[in-house]
C-alpha positions in Angstrom: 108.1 73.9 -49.8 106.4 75.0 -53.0 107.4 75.0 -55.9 108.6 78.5 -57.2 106.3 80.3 -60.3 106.9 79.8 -63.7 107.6 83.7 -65.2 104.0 84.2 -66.8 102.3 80.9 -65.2 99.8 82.4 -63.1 96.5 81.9 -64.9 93.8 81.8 -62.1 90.8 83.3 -63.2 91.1 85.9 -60.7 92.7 87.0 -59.4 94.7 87.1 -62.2 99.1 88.0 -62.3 99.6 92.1 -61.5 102.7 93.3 -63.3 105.7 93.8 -61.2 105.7 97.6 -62.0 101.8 97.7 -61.3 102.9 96.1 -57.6 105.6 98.5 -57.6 103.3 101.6 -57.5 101.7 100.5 -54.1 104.3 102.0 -52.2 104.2 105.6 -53.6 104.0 108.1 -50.3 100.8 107.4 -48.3 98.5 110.7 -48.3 95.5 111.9 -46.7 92.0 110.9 -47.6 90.9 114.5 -47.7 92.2 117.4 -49.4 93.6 118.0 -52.5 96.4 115.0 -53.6 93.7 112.4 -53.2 91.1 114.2 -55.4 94.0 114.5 -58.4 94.2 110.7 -57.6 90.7 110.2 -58.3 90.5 113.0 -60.9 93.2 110.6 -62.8 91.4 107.2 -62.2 88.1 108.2 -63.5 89.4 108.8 -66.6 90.8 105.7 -67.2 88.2 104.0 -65.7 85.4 105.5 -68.1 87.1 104.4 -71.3 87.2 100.5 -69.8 83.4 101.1 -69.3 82.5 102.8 -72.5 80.9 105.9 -70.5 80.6 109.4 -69.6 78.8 108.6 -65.9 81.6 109.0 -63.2 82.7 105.4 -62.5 81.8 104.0 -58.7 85.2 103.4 -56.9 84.2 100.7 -53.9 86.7 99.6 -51.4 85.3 96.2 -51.3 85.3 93.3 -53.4 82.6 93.0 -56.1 80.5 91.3 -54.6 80.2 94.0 -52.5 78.6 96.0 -55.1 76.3 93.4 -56.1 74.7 94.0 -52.8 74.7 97.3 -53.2 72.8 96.8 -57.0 70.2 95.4 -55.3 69.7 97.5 -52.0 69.6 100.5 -54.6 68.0 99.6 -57.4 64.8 97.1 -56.0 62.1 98.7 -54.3 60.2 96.7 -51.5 57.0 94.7 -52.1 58.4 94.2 -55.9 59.9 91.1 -57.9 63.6 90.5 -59.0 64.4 88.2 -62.1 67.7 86.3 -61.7 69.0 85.0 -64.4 71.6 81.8 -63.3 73.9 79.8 -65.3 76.2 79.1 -62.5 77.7 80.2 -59.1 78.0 84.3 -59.3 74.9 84.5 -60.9 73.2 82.4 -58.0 75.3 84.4 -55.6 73.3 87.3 -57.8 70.3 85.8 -57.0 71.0 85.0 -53.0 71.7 88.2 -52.3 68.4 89.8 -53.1 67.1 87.0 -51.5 68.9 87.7 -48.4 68.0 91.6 -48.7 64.5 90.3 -48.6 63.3 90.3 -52.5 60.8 88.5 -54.1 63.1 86.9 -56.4 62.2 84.3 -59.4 65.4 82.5 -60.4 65.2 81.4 -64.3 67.7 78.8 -63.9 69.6 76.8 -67.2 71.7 74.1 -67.5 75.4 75.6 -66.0 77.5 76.2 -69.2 74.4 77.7 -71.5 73.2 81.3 -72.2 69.9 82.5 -71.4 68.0 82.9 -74.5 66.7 86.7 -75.1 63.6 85.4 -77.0 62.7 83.4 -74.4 64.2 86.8 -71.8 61.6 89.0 -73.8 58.3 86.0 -73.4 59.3 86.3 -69.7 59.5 90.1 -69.8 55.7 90.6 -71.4 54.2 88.2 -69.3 55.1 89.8 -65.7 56.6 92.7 -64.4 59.6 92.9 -62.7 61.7 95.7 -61.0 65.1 94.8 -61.8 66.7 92.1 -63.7 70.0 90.4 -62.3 73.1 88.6 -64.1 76.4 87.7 -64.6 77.5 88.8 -68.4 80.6 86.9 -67.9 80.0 83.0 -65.6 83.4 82.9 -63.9 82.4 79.1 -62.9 81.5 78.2 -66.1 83.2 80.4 -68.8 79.6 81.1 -70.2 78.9 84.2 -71.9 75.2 86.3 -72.0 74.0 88.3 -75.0 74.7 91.0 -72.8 73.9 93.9 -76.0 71.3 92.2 -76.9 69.7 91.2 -73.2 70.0 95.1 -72.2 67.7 96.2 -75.4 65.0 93.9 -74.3 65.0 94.9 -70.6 65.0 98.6 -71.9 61.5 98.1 -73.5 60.0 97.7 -70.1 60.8 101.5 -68.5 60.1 100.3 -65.1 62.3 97.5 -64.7 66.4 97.8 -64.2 69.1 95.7 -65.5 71.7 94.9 -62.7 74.8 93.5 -64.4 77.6 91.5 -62.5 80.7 92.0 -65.3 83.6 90.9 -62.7 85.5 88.7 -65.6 83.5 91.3 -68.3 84.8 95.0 -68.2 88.3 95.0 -69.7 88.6 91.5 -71.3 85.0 91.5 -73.0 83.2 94.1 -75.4 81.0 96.2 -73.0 79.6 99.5 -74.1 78.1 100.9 -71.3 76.3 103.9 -72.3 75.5 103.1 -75.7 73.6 99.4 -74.5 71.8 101.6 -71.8 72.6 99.3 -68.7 71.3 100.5 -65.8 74.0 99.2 -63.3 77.4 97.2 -64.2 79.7 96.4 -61.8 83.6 94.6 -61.7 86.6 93.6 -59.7 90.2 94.7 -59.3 91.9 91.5 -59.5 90.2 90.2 -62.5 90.6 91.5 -66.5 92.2 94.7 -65.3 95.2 92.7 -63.5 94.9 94.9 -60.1 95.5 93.3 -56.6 92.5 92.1 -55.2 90.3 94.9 -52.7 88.5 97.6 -54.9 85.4 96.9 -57.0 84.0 99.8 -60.2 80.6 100.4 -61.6 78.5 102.5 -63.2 75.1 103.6 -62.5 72.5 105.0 -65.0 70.8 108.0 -64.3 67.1 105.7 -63.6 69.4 103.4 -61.2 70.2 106.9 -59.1 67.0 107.7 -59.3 65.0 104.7 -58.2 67.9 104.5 -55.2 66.6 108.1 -53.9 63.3 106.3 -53.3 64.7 104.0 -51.4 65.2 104.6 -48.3 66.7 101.7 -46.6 69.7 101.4 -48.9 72.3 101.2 -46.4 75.0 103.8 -45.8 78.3 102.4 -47.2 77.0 101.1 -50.7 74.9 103.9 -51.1 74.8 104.8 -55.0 73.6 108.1 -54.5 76.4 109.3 -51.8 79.0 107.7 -53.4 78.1 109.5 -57.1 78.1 112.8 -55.2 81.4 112.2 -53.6 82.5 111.6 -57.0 81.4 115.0 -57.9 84.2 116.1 -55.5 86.9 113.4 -56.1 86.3 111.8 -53.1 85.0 108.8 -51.5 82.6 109.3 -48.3 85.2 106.8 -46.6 88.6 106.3 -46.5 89.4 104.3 -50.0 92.4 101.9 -49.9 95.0 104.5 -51.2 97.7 102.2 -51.8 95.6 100.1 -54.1 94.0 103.3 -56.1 98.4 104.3 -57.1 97.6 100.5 -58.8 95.0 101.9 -60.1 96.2 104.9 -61.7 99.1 103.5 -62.4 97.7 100.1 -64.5 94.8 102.5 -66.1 97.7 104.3 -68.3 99.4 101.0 -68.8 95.8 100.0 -70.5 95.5 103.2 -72.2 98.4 102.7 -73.9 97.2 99.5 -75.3 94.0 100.8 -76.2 90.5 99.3 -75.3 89.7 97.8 -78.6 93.1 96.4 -78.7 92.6 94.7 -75.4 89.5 93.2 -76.4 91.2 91.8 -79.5 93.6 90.1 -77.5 91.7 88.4 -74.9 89.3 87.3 -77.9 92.7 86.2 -79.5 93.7 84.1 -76.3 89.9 82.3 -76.1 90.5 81.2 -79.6 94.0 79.5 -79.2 92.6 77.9 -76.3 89.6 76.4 -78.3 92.3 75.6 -80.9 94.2 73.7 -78.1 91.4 72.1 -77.3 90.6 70.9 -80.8 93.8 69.9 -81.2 94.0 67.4 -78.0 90.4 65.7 -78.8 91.9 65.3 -82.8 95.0 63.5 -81.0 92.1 61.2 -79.0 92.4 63.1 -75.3 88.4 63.6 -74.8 88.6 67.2 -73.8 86.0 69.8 -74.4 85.2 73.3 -73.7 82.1 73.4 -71.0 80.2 76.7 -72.1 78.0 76.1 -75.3 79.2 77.2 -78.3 78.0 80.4 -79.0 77.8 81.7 -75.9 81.4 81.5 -74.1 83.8 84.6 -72.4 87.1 85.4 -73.7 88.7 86.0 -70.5 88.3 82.4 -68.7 87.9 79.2 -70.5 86.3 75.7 -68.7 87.4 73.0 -70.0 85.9 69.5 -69.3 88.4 67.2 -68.5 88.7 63.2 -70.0 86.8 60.3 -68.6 88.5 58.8 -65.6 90.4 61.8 -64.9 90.4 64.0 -62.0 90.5 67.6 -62.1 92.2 68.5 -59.2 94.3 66.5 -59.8 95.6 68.1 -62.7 95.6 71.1 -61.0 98.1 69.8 -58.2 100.3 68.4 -60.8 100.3 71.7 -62.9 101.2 73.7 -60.1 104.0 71.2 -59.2 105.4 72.2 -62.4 105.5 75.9 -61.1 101.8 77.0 -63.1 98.5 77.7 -62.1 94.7 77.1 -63.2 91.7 77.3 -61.9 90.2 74.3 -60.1 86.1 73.2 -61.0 83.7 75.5 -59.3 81.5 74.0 -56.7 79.7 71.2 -58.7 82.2 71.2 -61.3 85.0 70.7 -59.1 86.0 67.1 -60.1 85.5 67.4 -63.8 86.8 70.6 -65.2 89.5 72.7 -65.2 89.0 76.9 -65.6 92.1 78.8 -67.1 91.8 82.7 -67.0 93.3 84.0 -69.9 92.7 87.7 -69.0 94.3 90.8 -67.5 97.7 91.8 -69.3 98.4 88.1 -70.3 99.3 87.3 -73.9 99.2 84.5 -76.7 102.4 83.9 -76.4 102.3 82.7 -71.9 99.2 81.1 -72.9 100.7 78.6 -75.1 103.2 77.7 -72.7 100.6 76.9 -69.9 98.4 75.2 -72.3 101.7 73.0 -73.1 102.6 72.1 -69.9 98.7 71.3 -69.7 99.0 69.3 -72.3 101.6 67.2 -71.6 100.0 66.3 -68.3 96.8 65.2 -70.1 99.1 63.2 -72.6 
């Protein structure tokens, strides 16, 4: 038998806890798909959903994971015959990358070392010297806890007209700084179950006005992830398929719960979690327990945190004794699995259940 939860100890990094009362309002009355009560539904989400994004474009609403809308960045926004440049720095970003390979793309990954940023001088040398249609990413590496100049990544690719940034924000929109409109991103996508603490099954984005465009030339784009029918739909509230109702009364219901705490505010917090986690982490390698943070300095997300575990010590281990404790982290992703731990300090979490998991965590490591 497991051992039961700790009140406040779920800190996966994603999905991430869902308040009770956000649970709660999954059992509201089931309605239609068509007609007038799911279109006030909708008419109520988009709001919310635009001030998490930063934008007056109607906000996509998939019935899919993200990832699902990753595919549908690229079947929309490359053309055939023409070159994607991935940008990887760990797992979703190579996923990223796979799946315009798998579409069919030309694709040149610019890989780093898992942990860094890309540099944007070195983005803009790469940008003069070839063209490309569309530019892929991950703003925030889940796998890593690395963090991209997204502001400053989405001014250089906006110098070259022709070519489309693609943005994969799944631990991003809600926990990290994103402004949507006013960086000009082309395409920026997230998850349910991540920074907006939502049960996992619906995935958002945002698609600029060249991204709708260039997806009308297309003409292989697939049905369900088409950009262009699913904007139009938007026009009338609706979805062109039946949307996982139960999952947008979440919605709605979580969106006023963040509205109430403002955007900013939100941002402050999950920037106020990262830093007592590097604090933690400062603190145990001052005590002599050789911790560290993974993502380089400079460059790391406020909503998950990797942290490098000491010599000699296995990470999943660590995990299986936290849990046994009644908390959860994050496991190492894929080649990281042995040495690191990842806690997701995101969603509706606060300083204050942070420092108890990052006790417990300590006293393991101790």
């Amino acid at each position: 038998m497991s051992t039961p939860l700790q009140p406040g100890g779920f800190f996966l990094p994603g999905p991430t806890e869902v308040h009770e009362d956000v649970l709660a309002a999954q059992a509201a009355p089931m309605i239609g798909h068509r007609g007038a009560p799911i279109e006030e539904l909708i008419s109520s989400i988009q709001s919310g959903l635009q001030t998490l994004f930063v934008t007056e474009h109607p906000v996509i609403v998939s019935t899919s994971s993200a990832t699902g809308l990753m595919e549908a960045a690229v079947r929309n926004g490359v053309r055939d015959g023409r070159r994607v440049l991935s940008l990887v720095n760990g797992a979703f970003s190579g996923r990223f990358a796979r799946i315009a390979q798998d579409c069919g793309h030309d694709v040149e990954i610019w890989e780093v070392e898992w942990g860094r940023a890309h540099p944007p001088s070195e983005l803009a040398q790469r940008l003069e010297a070839e063209h490309y249609d569309a530019v892929t990413l991950s703003q925030s590496e889940t796998s890593t806890g690395a963090l991209q100049d997204l502001r400053a990544i989405a001014g250089l690719v906006n110098g070259h007209k022709d070519t489309l940034l693609l943005v994969d924000s799944v631990t991003g929109i809600g926990g990290v700084e994103t402004r949507t409109d006013e960086w000009a991103i082309d395409f920026i996508l997230t998850g349910s179950q991540k920074a907006l603490a939502l049960p996992p099954g619906l995935a958002f984005a945002v698609a600029s006005e060249s991204m709708l465009e260039r997806a009308k030339t297309i003409e292989d784009r697939g049905w369900y992830f088409d950009l262009v029918r699913l904007v139009e739909k938007l026009g009338d509230n609706q979805t062109p398929a039946t949307p996982a109702i139960s999952l947008l009364y979440a919605t709605d219901f979580q969106l006023r719960r963040i509205h109430q705490e403002g955007i900013k505010a939100r941002w402050e917090r999950h920037l106020a979690m990262q830093r007592r986690t590097f604090e933690w982490v400062d603190e145990l390698r001052t005590g002599g327990v050789g911790v560290g943070v993974f993502a380089e300095e400079g460059g790391r997300s406020p909503t998950v945190t990797c942290i490098s575990m000491p010599e000699g010590v296995a990470a999943p281990e660590v995990v299986s004794e936290m849990r046994s404790k009644g908390f959860v982290v994050g496991g190492g992703y894929g080649k990281l699995k042995q040495e690191t731990v990842r806690v997701g300090h995101m969603g509706d979490h606060t300083v204050e259940e942070l420092e108890v998991v990052l006790g417990q965590l300590g006293e393991i490591l101790t």
